[in-house]
Structure formats: C-alpha cells, structure tokens
N, C-alpha and C positions, 0 to 999 in steps of 0.2 A: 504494500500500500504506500503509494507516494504522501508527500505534504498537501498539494490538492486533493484529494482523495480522503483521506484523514480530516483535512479542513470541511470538506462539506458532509461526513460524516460527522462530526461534532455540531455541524449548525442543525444538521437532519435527527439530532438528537436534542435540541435544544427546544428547533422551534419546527415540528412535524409538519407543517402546514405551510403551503408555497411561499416564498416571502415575493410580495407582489400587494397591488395595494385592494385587490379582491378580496383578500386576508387579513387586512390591516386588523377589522375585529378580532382577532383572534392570538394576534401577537402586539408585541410591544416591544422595545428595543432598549437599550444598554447600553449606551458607547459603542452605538453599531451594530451589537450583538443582538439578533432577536431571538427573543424567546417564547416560548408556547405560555399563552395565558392559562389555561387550567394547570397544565403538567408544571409550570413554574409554581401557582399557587398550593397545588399540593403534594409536593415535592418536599416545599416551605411548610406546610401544614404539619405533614409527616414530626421535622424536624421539630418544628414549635412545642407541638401537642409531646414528643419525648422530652426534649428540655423543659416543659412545664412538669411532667413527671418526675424526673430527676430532681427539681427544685422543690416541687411540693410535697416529695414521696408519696406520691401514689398508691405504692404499694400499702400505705396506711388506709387505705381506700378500700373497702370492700366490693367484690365483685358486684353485685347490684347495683351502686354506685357508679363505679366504672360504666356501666354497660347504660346504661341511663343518659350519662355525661354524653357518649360514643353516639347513641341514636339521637339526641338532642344536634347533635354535631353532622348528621349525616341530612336531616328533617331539611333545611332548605334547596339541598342537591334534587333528592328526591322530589319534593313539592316543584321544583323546577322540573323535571325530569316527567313531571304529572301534568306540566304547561299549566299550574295556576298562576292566575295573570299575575299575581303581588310576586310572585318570584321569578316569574320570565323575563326579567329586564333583561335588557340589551347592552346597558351599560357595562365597561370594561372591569372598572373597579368594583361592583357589586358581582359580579360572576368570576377575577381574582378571589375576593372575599368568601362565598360559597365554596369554592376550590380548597382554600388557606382553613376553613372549617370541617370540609371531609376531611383533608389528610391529618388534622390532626384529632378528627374524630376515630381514624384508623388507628391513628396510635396509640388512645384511649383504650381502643377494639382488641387490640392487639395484649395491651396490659392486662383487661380481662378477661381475656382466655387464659394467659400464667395466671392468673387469680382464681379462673375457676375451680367448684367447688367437690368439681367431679370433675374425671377426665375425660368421661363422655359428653358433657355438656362443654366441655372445652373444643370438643372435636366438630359437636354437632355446629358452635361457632364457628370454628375457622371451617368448614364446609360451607354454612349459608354469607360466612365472609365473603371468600371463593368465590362463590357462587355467583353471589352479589355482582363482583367485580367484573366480570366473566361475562353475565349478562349487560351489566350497562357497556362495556366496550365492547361486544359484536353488536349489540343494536346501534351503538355510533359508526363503525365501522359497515353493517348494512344498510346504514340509513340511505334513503332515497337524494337527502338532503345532503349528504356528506359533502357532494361538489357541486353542490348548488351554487354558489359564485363562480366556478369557472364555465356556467352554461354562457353566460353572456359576452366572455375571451374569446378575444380572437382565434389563440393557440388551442382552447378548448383540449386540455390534456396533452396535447403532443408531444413528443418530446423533446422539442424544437421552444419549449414554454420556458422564459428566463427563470420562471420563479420555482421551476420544478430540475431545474438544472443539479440541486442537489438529494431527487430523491434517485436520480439514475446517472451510471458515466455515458459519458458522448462516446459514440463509434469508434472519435478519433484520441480517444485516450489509451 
C-alpha cells in the first residue's frame, strides 16, 4: 500500500461518505480533515460514557441502574430512527448530539453486562446489543435513501465521481 492509498484509506475511514458538497450534511471538517458526523459523534460517545465510568465508578452502580442510564441514552437515536418529528431534525449538531448519547449509552451497555446478575442475562444483552447494532446498520446500508443525494450528480456513482475517488483506486494506480 502506497502513501496515497493509505491517505485515502484513513479519510475512507474517517468520513465514509463522498466528500463532495451533496454530503456536506453529513460531514464536517477539521483542518481539512473530514469527518463522519455520526461515527465521529459516537466514537466520542463511546469514549465519554467510559471516562464518565472510570471517574464516577460505575461499577458502584448496580446493574438496573446501569441498564436504565444505557436505554435513556439510546431513547433519542431510536425515537429518530421511528421518524418522530421532535427528533428528526436535520440539524448537524442535534444529530452529533444523539450520536455522542448512543455511544456513550453503549458504554453504559456494555458496563452492564460485566455487572450483570446472571450470566445468562448478560448474554441475553450483549445478543439483543448485537442484535440491535446489526439491524440498525443493514437497514442504513439497504436503505432506499442511502444515495439519495447522488441521484441529482452528475457523476451519479461513477467512478469517475471526485468525491468517491477514495472509496475505490483509479485503473491507473
């Protein structure tokens, strides 16, 4: 793997979505660098919701609790997810923010499965976790909607498309 090659494998891992201004919703940039707005925001969640554990101890936290905090934390994703109007905004920073509240309602999630009280109810968690996960990204990934902004491009997929230049190499590489 060359340094271009490598280079757009890191941006294709940052920000999965064409960089192109079809997408602008959906990313945001850095010092150039753009990023995926969910997968940033719960990447960050992830991280938060452990650092909140670590500093609060948690684990003084009884599983009911935990698992409470976790669904609390998942409740706007999913109510979006349901298209109720009060959480379908469009807005960038209010769908960060839902993103930045899964991930670290996951890691909430994640604590109370070590906390659970049984090991089977630990299991039967991280299965409808799984589970969870598993179904919300193939129904993104077969959404109808997935590339619904490149219907209106000119490039319309191609692979001649600037913006998709890093999910595929050119011929001539």
């Amino acid at each position: 793997m060359n340094l271009e090659q490598l280079k757009g494998f890191v941006k294709l891992s940052l920000a999965h979505h064409p960089i192109c201004g079809q997408f602008r919703s959906h990313t945001f940039s850095v010092g150039g660098l753009f990023l995926c707005l969910g997968c940033t925001g719960f990447y960050s969640g992830v991280l938060i919701g452990g650092l909140i554990i670590l500093i609060v101890r948690a684990f003084q936290l009884d599983w009911f609790t935990l698992v409470c905090i976790s669904a609390a934390m998942f409740l706007p994703t999913i109510f979006r997810l349901m298209k109720i109007p009060v959480f379908s905004s469009e807005d960038k920073y209010i769908r960060f923010l839902f993103r930045l509240l899964l991930g670290a309602g996951v890691a909430f999630g994640l604590t109370s499965i070590v906390k659970a009280p049984h090991v089977l109810i630990g299991l039967i968690q991280l299965i409808l976790g799984v589970g969870l996960y598993l179904g919300i990204g193939i129904n993104r990934i077969r959404s109808k909607n997935m590339w619904l902004e490149c219907q209106d491009c000119t490039y319309t997929l191609s692979t001649e498309c600037p913006g998709l230049t890093h999910f595929h190499l050119r011929k001539d590489s």
